[in-house]
C-alpha positions as CSV (number, residue, x, y, z in Angstrom):
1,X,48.3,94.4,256.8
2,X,49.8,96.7,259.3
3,X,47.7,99.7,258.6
4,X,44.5,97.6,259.4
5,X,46.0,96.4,263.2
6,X,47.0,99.7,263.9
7,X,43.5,101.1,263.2
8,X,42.1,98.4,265.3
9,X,44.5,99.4,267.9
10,X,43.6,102.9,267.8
11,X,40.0,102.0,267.9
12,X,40.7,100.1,270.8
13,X,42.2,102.5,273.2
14,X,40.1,105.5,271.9
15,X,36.9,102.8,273.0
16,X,38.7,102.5,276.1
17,X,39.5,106.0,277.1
18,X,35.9,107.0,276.4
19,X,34.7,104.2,278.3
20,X,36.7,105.6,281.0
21,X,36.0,108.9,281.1
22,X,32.2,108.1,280.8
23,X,31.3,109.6,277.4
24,X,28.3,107.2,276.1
25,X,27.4,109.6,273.6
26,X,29.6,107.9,271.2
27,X,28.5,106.4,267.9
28,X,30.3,103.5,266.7
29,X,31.7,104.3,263.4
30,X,31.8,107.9,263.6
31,X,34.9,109.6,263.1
32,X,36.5,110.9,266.5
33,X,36.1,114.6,263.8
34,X,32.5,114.1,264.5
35,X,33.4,114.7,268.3
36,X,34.5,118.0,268.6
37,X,32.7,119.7,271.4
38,X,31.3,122.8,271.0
39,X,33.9,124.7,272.6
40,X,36.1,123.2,269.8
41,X,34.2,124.4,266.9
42,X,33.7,127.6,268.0
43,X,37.7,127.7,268.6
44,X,37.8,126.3,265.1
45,X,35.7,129.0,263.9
46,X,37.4,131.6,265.4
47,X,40.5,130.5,264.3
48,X,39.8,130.2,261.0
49,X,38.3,133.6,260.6
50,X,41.1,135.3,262.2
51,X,43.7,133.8,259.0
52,X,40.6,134.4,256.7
53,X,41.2,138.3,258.1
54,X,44.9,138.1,258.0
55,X,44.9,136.6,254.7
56,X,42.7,140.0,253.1
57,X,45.6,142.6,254.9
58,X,48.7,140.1,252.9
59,X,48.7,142.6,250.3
60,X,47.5,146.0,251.4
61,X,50.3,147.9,250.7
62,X,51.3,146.3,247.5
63,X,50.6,147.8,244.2
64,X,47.8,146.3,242.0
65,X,50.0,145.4,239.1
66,X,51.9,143.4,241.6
67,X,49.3,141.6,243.5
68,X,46.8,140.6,240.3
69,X,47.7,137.8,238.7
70,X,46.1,138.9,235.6
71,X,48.0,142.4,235.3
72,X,51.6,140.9,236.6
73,X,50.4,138.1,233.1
74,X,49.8,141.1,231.0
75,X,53.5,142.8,231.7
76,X,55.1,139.3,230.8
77,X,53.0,139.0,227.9
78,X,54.4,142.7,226.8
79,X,58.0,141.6,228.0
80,X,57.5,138.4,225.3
81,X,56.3,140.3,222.7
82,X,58.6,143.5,223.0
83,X,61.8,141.4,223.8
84,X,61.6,137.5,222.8
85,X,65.1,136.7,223.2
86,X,65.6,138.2,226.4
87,X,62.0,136.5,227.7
88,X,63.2,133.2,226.2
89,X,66.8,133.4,227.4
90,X,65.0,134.5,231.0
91,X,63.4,130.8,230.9
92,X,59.9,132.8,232.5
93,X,57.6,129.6,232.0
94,X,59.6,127.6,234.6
95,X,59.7,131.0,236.5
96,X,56.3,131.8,236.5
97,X,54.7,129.0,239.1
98,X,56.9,129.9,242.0
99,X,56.1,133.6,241.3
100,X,52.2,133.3,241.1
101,X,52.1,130.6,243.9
102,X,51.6,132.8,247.1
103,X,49.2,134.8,245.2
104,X,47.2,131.7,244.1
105,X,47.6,130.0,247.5
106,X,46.4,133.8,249.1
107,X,43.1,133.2,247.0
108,X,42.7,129.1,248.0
109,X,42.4,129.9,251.7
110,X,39.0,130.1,251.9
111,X,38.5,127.5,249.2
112,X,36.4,125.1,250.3
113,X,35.7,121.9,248.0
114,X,33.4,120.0,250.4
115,X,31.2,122.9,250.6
116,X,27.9,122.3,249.0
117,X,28.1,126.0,246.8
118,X,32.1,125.9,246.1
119,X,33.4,127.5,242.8
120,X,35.4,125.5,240.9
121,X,39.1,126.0,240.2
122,X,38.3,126.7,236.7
123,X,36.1,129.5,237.3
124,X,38.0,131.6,239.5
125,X,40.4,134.7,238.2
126,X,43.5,133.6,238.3
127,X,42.6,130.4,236.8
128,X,40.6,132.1,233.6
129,X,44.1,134.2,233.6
130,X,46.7,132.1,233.4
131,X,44.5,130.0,231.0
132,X,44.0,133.1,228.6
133,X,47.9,133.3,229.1
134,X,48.8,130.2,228.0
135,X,46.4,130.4,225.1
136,X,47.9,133.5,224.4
137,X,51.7,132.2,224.6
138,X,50.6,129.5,222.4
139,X,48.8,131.3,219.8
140,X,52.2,133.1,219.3
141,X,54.5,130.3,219.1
């Protein structure tokens, strides 16, 4: 299996280089993740809190019905029920991903799954309002 020989490889020279540059603080087994020094997590850290910042300023100077997912739901759900042809013939539910996806994906950034207190998908807001969408464009139809 090649995937297995080039681990091994990699294993090999990363052995070698620390054995080189004199780091015995290694554990064999650990990932080379568990060796970030601490200048590298706190440059982690910092990173990641400046696009955690950046992130909250994407939509300052957008109007609320455009920026919540559960308001921009609510004008296509009038749109459906006002003018059906015109929503149908607009094909909105293959629409409707690409236009909710950098609002969604604006929300995920500080999603963290391997965090021991994470919410789940299916508790957030724009989950619980595209659900209640759905149920609602079912319900109709």
């Amino acid at each position: 299996d090649n995937s297995s020989e080039l681990i091994t490889k990699y294993r090999t020279c990363r052995r070698r280089a620390r054995e080189c540059s004199g780091e015995a603080d290694h554990h064999e087994g650990m990932s080379s993740d568990d060796e970030l020094t601490p200048t590298e997590v706190t440059g982690f850290q910092k990173s990641k809190d400046n696009v955690l910042e950046d992130s909250r300023k994407i939509f300052e100077d957008v109007r609320a019905d455009f920026c919540d997912i559960r308001k921009i739901l609510l004008k296509f759900q009038e749109w459906k029920e006002k003018f059906p042809d015109s929503y149908c013939d607009a094909y909105i539910g293959f629409c409707l991903p690409k236009l909710l996806n950098p609002l969604i994906r604006v929300q995920l950034i500080s999603w963290n799954p391997l965090e021991q207190n994470f919410t789940e998908l299916e508790e957030m807001p724009w989950f619980k309002a595209i659900e209640e969408f759905s149920d609602a464009k079912n319900v109709s139809e």
